[in-house]
Backbone as JSON, one array per atom type, in Angstrom:
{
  "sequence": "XXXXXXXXXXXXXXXXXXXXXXXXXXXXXXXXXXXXXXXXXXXXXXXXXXXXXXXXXXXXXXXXXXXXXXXXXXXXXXXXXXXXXXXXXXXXXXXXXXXXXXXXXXXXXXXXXXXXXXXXXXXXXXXXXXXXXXXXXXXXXXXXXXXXXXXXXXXXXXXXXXXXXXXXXXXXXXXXXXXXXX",
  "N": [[75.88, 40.15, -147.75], [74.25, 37.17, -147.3], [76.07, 33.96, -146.33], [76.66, 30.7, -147.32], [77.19, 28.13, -144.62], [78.88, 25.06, -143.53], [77.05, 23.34, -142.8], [75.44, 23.95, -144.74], [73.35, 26.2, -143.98], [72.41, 29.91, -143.7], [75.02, 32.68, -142.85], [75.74, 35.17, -141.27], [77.96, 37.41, -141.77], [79.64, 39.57, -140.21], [81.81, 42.87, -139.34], [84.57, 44.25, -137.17], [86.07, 47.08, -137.63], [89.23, 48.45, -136.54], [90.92, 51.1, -136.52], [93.89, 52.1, -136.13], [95.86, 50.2, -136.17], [97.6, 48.01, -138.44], [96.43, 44.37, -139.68], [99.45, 43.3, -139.48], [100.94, 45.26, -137.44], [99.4, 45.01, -135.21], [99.26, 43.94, -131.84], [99.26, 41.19, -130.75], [98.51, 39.99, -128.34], [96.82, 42.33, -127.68], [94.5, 41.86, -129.5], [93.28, 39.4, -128.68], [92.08, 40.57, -126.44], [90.29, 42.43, -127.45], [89.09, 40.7, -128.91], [88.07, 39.19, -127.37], [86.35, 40.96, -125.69], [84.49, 42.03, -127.89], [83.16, 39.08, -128.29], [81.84, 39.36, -125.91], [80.02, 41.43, -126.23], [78.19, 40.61, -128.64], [76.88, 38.05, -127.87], [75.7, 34.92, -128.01], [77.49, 32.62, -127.85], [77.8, 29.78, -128.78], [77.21, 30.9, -131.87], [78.97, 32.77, -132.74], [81.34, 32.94, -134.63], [85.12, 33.25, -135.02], [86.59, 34.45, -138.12], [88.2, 35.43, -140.21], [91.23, 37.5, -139.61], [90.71, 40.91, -141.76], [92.45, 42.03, -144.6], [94.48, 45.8, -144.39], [92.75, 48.67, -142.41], [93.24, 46.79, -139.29], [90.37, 44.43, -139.19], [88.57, 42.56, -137.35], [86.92, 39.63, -138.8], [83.9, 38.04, -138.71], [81.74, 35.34, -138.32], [77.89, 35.13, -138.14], [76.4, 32.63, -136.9], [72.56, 31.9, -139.05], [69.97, 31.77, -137.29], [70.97, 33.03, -135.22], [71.66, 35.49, -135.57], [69.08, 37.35, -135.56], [69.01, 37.43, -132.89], [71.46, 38.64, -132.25], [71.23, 41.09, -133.94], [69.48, 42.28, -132.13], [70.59, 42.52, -129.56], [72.79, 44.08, -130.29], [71.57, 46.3, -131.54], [69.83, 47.17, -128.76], [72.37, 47.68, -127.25], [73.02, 49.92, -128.19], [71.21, 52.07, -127.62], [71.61, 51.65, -125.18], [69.97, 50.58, -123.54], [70.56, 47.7, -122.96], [71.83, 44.11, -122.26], [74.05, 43.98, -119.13], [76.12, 43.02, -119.17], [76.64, 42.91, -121.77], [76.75, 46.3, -122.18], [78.83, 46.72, -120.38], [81.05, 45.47, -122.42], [81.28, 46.89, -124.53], [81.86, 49.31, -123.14], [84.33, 48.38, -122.46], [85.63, 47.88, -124.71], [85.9, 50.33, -126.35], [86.87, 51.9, -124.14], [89.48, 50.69, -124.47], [90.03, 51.52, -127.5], [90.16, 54.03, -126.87], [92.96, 53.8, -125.41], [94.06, 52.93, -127.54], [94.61, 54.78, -129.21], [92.49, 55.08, -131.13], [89.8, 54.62, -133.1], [86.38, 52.84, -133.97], [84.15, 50.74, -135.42], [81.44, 48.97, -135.52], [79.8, 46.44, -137.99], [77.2, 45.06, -139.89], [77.4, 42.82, -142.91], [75.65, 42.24, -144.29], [73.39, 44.22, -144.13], [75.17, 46.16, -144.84], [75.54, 48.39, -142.89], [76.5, 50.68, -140.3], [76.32, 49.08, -137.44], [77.09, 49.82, -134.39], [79.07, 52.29, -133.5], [82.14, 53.21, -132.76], [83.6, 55.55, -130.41], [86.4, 55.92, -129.26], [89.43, 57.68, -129.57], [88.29, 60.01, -129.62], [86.32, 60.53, -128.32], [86.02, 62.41, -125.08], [87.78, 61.24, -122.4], [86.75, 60.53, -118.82], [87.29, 62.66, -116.18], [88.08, 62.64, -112.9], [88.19, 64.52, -110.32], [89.41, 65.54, -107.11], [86.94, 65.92, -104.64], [86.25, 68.41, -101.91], [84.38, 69.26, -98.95], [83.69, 71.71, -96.92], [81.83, 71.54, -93.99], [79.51, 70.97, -91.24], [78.39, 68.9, -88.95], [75.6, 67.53, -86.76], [75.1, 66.17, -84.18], [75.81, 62.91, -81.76], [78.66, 61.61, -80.29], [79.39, 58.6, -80.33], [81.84, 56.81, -79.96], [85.36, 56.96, -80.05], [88.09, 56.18, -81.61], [90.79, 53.96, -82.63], [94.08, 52.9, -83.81], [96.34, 53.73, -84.78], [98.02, 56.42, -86.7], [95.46, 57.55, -86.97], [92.2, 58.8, -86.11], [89.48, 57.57, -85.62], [85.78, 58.35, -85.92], [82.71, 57.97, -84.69], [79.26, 58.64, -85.07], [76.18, 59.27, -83.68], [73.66, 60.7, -85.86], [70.39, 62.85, -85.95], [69.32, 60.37, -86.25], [70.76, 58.55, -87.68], [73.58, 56.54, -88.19], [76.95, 58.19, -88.33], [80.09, 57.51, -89.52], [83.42, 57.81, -89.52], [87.04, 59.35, -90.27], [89.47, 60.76, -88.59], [92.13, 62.84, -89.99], [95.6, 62.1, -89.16], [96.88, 64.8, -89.43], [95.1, 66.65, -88.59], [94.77, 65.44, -86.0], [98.05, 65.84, -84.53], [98.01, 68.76, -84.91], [96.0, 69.16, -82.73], [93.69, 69.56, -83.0], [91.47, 67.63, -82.58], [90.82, 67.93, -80.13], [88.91, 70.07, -80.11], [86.61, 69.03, -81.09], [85.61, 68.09, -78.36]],
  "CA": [[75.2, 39.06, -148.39], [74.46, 35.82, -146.71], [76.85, 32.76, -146.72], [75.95, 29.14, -146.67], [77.76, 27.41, -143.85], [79.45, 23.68, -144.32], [75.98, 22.51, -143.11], [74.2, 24.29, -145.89], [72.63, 27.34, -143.94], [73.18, 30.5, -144.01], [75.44, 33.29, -142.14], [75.88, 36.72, -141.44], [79.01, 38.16, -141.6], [80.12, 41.1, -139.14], [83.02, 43.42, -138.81], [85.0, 44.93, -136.11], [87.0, 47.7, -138.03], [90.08, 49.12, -135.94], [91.19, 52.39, -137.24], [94.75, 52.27, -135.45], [96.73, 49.02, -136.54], [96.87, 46.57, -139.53], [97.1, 43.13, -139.0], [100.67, 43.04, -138.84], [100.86, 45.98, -136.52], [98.52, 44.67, -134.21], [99.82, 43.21, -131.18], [98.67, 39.68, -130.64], [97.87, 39.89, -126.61], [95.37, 43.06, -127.41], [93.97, 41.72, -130.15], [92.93, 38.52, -127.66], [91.33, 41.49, -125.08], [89.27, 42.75, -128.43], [87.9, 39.2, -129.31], [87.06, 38.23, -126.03], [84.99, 41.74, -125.56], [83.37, 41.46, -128.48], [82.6, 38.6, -128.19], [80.95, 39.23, -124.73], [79.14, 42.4, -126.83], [77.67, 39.64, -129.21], [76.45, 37.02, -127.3], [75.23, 33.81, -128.46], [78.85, 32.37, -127.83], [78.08, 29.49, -130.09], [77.22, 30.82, -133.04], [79.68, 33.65, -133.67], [82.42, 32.07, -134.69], [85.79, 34.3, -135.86], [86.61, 34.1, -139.62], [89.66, 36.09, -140.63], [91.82, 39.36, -140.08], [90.94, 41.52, -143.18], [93.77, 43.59, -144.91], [93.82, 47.04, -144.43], [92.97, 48.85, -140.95], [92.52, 45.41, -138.4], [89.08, 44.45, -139.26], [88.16, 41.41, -137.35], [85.37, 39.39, -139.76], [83.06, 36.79, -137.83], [80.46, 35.06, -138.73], [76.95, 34.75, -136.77], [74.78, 31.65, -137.85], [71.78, 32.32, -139.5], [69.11, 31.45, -136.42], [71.72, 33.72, -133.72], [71.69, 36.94, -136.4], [68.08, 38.16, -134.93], [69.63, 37.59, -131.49], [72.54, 39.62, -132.23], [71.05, 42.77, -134.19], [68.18, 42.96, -131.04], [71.16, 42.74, -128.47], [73.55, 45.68, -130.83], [70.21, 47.5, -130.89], [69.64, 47.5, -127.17], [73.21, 48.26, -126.33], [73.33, 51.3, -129.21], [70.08, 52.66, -127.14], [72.23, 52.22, -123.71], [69.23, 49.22, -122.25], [71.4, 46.39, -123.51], [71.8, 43.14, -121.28], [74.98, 44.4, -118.95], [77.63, 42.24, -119.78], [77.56, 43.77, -123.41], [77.0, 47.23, -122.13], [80.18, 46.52, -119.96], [81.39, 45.24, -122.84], [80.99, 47.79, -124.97], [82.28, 50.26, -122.92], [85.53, 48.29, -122.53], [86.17, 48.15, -126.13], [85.29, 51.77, -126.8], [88.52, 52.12, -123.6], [90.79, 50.06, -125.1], [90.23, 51.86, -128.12], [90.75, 55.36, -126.71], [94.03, 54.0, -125.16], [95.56, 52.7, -128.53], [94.52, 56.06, -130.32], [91.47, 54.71, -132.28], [88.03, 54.94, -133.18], [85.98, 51.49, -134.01], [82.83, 50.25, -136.07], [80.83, 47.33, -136.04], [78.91, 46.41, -139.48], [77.06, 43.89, -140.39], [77.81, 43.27, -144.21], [74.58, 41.97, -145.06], [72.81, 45.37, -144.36], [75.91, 47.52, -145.29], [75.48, 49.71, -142.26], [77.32, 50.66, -139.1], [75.86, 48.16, -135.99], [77.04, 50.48, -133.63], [80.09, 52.68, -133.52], [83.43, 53.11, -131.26], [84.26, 56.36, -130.86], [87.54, 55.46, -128.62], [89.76, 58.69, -129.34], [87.67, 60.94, -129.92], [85.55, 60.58, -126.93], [86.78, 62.63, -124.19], [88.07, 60.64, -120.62], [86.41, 61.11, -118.03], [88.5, 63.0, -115.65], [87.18, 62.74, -111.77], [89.54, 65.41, -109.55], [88.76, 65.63, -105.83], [85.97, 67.44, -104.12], [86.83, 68.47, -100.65], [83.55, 70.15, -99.24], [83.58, 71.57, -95.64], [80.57, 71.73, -93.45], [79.59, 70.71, -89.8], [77.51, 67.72, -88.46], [75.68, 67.66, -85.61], [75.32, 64.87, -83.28], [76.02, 62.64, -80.3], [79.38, 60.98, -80.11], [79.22, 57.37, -80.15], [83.25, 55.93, -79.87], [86.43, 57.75, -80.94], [89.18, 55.14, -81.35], [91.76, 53.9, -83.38], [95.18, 52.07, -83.28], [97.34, 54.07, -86.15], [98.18, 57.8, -86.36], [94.34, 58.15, -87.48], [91.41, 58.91, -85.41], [88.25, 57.61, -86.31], [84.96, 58.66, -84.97], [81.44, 57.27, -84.82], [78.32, 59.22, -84.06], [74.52, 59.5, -83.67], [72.91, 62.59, -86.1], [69.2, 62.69, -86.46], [68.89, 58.85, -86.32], [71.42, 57.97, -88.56], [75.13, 56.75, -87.46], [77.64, 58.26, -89.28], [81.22, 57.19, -88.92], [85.01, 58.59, -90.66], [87.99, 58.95, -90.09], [89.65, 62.71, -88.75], [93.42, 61.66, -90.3], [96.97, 62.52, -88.21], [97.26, 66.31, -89.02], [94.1, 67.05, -87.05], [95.64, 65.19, -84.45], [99.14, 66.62, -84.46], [97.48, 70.01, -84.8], [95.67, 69.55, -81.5], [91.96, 70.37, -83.17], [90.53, 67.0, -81.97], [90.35, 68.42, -78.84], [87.56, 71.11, -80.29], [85.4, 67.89, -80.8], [84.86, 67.51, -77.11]],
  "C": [[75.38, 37.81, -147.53], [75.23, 34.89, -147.2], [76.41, 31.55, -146.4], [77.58, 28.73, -145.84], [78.07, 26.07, -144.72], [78.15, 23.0, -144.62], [74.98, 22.79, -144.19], [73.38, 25.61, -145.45], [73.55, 28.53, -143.99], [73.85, 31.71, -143.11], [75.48, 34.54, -142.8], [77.52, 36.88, -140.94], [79.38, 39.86, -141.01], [81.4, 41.19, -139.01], [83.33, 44.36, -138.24], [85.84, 45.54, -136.95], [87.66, 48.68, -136.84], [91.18, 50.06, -136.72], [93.12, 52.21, -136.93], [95.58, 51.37, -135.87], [96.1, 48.6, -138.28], [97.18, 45.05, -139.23], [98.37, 42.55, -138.87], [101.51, 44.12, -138.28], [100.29, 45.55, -135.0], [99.03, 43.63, -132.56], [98.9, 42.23, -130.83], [97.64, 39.87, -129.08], [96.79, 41.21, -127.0], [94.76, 43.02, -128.9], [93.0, 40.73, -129.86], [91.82, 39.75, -126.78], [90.03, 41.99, -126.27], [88.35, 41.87, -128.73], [87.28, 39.09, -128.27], [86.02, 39.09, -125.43], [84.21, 41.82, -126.2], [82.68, 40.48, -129.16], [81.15, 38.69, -127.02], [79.67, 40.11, -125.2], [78.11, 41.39, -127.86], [76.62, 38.82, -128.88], [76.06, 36.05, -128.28], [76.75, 33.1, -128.92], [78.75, 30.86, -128.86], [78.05, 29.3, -131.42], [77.69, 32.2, -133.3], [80.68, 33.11, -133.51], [83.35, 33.75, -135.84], [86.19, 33.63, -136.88], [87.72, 34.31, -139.73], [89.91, 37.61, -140.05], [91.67, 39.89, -141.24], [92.4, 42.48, -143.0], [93.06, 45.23, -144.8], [94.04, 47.68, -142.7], [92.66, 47.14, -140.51], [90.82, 45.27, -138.57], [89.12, 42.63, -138.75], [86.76, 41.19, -137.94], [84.64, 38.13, -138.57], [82.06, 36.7, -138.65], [79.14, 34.52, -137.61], [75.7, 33.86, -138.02], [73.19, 32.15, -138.1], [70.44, 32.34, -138.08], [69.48, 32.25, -135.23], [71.3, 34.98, -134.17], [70.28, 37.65, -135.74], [68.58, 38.56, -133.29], [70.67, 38.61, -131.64], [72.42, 41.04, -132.77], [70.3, 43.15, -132.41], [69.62, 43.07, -130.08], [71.77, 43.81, -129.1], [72.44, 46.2, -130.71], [70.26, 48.14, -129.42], [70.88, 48.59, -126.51], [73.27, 49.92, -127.04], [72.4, 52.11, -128.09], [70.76, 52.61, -125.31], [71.3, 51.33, -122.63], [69.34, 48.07, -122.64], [71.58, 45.65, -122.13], [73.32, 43.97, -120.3], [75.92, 43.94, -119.12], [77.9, 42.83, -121.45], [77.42, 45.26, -123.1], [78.2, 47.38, -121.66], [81.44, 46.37, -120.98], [81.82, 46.35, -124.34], [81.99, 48.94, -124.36], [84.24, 49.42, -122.52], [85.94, 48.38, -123.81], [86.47, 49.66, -126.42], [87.06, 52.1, -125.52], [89.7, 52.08, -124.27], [91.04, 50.58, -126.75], [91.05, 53.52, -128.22], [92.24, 55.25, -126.1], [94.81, 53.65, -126.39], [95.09, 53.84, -129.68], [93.49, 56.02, -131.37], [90.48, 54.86, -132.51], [87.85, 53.21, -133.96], [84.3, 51.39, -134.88], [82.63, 48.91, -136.04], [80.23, 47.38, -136.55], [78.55, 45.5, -139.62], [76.81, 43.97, -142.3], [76.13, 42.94, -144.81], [73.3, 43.57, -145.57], [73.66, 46.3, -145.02], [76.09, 48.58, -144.16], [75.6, 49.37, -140.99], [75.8, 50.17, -138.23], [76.0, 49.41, -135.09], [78.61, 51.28, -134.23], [81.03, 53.16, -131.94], [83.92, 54.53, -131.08], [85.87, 57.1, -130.25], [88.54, 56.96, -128.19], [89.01, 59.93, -129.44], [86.14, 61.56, -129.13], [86.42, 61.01, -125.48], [86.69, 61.74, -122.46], [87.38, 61.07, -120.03], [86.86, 61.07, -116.96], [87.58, 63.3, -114.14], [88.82, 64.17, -110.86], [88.92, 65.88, -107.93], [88.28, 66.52, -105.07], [86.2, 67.37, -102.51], [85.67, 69.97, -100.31], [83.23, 70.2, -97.52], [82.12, 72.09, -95.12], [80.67, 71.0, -91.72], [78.3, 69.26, -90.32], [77.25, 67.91, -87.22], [75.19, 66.81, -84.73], [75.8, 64.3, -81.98], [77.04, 61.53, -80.79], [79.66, 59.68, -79.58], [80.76, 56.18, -79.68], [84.11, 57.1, -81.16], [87.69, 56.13, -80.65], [90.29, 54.92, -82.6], [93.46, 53.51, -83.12], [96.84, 52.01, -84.5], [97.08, 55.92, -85.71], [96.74, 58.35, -86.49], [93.31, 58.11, -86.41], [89.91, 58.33, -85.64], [87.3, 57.35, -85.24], [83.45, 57.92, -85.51], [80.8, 58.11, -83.82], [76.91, 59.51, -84.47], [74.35, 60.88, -84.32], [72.03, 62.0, -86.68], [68.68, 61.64, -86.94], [69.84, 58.16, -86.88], [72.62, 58.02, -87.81], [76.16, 56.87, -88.83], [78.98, 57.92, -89.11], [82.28, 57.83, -90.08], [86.03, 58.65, -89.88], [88.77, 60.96, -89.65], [92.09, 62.32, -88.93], [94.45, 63.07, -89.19], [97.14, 64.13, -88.25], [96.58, 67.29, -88.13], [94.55, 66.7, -85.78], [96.62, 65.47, -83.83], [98.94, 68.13, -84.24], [96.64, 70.38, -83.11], [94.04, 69.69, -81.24], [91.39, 69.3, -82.51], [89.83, 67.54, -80.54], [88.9, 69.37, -78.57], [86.51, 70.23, -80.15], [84.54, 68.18, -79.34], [84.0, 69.26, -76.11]]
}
């Protein structure tokens, strides 16, 4: 339900529910890293203004002045759909981090509709785990400068127009293989 402001208009009220803490659980310094992302997820820095901690899980409440509230569903829209401005997709996806590192899941609501803005799904979204690809093959080319001024070798060379350059590190060189190069 809308609220009249001091000046007389009226606001929307939105909340950040955090599954994981209550407000006197919550540690102060990442409760600061939460505001200040979604705020950046928000935009229209001055008319969401924060309200209170609700009881219960951490639910930060804010309020977004009545004239920002179109601005702020169309930007949650955008980002829900993934072609949001990038500072709140960024933003977005840091929250949604910082949720999967303190064990949580997340909603944003605006109360006037009743219904989840977007959602966080923090733990319950698996990491994404990179693990290193190591993929041998040849190149073939014209040797442009081998040099280097550390145990490492690094080479530079002409293939099929393009110069490619890297690095062939100390065990190749200890081993003796550079020598196959030539």
């Amino acid at each position: 339900m809308p609220r009249k402001t001091k000046s007389g208009r009226t606001s929307t009220e939105y909340r950040f529910k955090i599954d994981a803490y209550t407000p006197q659980t919550m540690p102060m310094a990442r409760l600061a890293t939460y505001m200040a992302e979604l705020a950046q997820l928000l935009g229209e820095p001055t008319a969401v203004h924060f309200k209170r901690l609700a009881p219960g899980s951490t639910v930060l409440v804010q309020t977004v002045d009545a004239e920002a509230v179109p601005k702020v569903r169309q930007r949650a829209t955008a980002v829900r759909r993934g072609d949001g401005p990038q500072e709140a997709l960024r933003a977005y996806k840091a929250i949604n981090k910082f949720l999967r590192e303190d064990n949580a899941t997340g909603a944003l609501r605006e109360r006037q509709t009743s219904g989840i803005v977007l959602k966080f799904p923090g733990r319950l979204e698996a990491e994404e785990k990179y693990t290193a690809v190591r993929e041998f093959g040849s190149v073939d080319g014209v040797i442009n400068r081998i040099g280097g001024r550390d145990e490492t070798i690094h080479v530079s060379l002409d293939a099929d127009g393009r110069q490619i350059s890297g690095v062939l590190y100390d065990a190749l060189h200890r081993k003796g293989a550079w020598k196959a190069l030539f």
